[in-house]
C-alpha positions in Angstrom: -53.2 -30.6 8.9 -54.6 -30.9 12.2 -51.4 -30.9 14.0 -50.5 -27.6 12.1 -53.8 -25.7 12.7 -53.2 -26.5 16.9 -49.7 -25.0 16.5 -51.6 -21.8 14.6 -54.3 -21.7 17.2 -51.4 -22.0 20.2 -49.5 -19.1 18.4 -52.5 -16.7 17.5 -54.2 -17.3 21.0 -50.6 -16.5 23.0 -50.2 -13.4 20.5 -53.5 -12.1 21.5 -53.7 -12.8 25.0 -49.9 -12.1 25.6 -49.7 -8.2 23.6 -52.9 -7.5 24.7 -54.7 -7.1 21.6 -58.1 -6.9 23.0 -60.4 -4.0 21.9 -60.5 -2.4 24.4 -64.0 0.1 22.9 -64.9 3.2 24.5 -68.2 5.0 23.8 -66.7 7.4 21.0 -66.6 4.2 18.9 -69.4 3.9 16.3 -71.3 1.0 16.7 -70.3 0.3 20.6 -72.1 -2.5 21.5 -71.4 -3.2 25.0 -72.7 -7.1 25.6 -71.4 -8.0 21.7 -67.8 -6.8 23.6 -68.3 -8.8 26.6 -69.1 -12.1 24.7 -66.2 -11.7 22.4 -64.0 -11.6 25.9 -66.0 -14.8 27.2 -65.5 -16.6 24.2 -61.3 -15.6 24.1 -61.0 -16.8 27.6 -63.1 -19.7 26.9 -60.5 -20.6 23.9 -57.8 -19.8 26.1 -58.7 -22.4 28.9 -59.3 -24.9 26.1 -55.8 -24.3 25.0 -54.4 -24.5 27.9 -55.9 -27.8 29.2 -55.0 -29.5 25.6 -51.3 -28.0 26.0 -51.2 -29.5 30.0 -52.5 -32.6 28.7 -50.4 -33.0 26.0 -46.9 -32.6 27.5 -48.1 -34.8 30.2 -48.0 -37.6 27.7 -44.1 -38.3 27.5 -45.1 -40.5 23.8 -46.8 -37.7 22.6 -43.5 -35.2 23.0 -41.6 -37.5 21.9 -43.7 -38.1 18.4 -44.1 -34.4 17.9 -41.3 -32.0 19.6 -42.6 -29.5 17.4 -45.8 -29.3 19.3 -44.2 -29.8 22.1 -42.3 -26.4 21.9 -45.1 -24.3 21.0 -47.2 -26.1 23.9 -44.6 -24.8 26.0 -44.3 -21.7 24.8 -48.0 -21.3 25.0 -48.0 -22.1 28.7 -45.1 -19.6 29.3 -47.1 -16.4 27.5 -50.6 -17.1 29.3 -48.9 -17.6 32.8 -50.4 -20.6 33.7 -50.0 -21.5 37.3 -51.9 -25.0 36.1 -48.7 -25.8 34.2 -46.0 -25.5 36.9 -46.4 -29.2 37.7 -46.0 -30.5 33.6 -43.6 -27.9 32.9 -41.3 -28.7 35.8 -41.5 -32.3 34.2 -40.1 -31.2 30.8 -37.4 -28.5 32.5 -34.7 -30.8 30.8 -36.8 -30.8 27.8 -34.3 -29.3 25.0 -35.8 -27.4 22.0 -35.0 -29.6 18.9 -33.8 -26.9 16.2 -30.3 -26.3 14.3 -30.0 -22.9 16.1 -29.2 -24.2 19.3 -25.7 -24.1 20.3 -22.6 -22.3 21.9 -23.6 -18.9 23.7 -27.4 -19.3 23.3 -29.3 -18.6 26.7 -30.4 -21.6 28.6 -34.4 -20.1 28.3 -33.9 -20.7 24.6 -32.3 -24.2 24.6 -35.0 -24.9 27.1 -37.9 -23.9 26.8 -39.9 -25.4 29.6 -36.7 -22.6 31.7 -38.3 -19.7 29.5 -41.9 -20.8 30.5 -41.6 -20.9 34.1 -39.6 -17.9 34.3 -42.5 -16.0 32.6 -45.0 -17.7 35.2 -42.3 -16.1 38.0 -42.5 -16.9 41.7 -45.4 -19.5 41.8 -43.0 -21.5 38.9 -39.8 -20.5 41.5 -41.4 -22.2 44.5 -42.8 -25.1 42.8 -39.4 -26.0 42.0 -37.7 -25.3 45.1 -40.4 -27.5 46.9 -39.3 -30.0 44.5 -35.7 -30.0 44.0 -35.9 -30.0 48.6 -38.5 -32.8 48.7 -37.9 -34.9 45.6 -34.6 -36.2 44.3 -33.3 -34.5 41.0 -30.4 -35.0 39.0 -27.6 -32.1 39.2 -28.2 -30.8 35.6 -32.1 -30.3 37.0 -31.1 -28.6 39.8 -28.8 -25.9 38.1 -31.8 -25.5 35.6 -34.0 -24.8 38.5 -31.7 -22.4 40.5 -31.2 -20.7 37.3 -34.8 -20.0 36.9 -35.1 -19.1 40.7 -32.4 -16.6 40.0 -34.2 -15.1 36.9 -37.6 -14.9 39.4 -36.5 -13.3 42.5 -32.4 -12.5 41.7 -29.0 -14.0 42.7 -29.3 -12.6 46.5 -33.0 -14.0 47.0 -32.3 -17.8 45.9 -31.5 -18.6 49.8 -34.3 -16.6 51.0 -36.6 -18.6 48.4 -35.5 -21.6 49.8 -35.9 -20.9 53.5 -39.3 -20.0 52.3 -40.2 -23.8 51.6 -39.4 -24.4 55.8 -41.9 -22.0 56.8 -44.6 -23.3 54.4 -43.6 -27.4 55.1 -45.0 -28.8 51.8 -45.1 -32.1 53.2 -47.7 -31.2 55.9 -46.1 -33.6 58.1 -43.8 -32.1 61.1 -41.2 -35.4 60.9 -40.0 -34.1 57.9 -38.9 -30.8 58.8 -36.0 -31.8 60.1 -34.6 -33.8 56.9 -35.8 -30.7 54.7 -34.3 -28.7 56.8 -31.2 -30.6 56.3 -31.5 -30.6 52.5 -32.4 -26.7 52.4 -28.7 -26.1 53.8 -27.1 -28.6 51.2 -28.9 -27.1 48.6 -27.9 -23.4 49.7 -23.9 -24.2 49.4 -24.5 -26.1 46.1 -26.3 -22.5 45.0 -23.3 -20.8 46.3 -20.6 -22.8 44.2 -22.7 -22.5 41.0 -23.1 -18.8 41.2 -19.4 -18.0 41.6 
């Protein structure tokens, strides 16, 4: 029962926070109550944080996904409709993470078969550079890196990809400047390995 009222909560709370269901009272309203308004908006965005840190927390527990996919899907899914910039790190973690339903198959987009692809497309260019820094500085499998220039190309476009990867030079993640060089060298790699994938 518990594990059914959190995927409630995570469902309402995205609903609410994603279609903007706010009130949003104006002074025409009868019984306007201006601080009764401003509480009810601290106490959403108080829920939402909650959420979000029990959703980060949770699909950084590899057992945990593993017991409860289910959960594990709406987390996700959560984390995609509030935009969380927190998330990047665990959802980049799960990108190969495959939604376990019977409607997965032949011809269905790669955003539904993965979810953790949907969420960080939602989150946009923050989710897009955290992956290019890591698919540059960490070493990935080739099935993560097509999942990762795929959601680069949903972000910023087809054309942009090399651009977004260049970007990661100018910024050196590592902080250190005897690294530039083998990034540098990866950056190309990764550019031609973009280019076959996208013919």
């Amino acid at each position: 029962m518990k594990r059914i009222g959190l995927v409630i909560l995570a469902g309402l709370a995205a609903a609410v926070f994603c279609h903007g269901i706010f009130p949003k009272p104006t002074v025409k309203q009868e019984g306007f109550n201006e601080k009764s308004v401003v509480e009810y908006f601290d106490d959403v965005h108080a829920a939402l944080a909650t959420l979000e840190g029990q959703a980060i927390g949770f699909l950084g527990n590899e057992k945990a996904t593993q017991r409860s996919p289910g959960l594990a899907f709406h987390y996700i899914q959560v984390l995609g409709r509030l935009r969380s910039t927190k998330a990047i790190k665990v959802l980049s973690d799960q990108l190969l993470y495959k939604q376990q339903t019977a409607e997965i198959g032949k011809g269905v987009p790669p955003e539904k078969e993965y979810p953790a692809c949907g969420a960080l497309i939602k989150i946009g260019l923050p989710a897009a550079k955290g992956l290019v820094e890591r698919i540059v500085t960490k070493e990935t499998s080739e099935e993560y890196r097509k999942m990762a220039f795929f959601v680069c190309r949903e972000v910023v476009g087809d054309r942009k990809v090399p651009w977004l990867l260049d970007t990661l030079l100018e910024e050196d993640p590592s902080g250190r400047k005897s690294e530039f060089g083998r990034y540098r060298d990866k950056v190309g790699i990764l550019k031609k390995e973009y280019q076959k994938l996208s013919k």
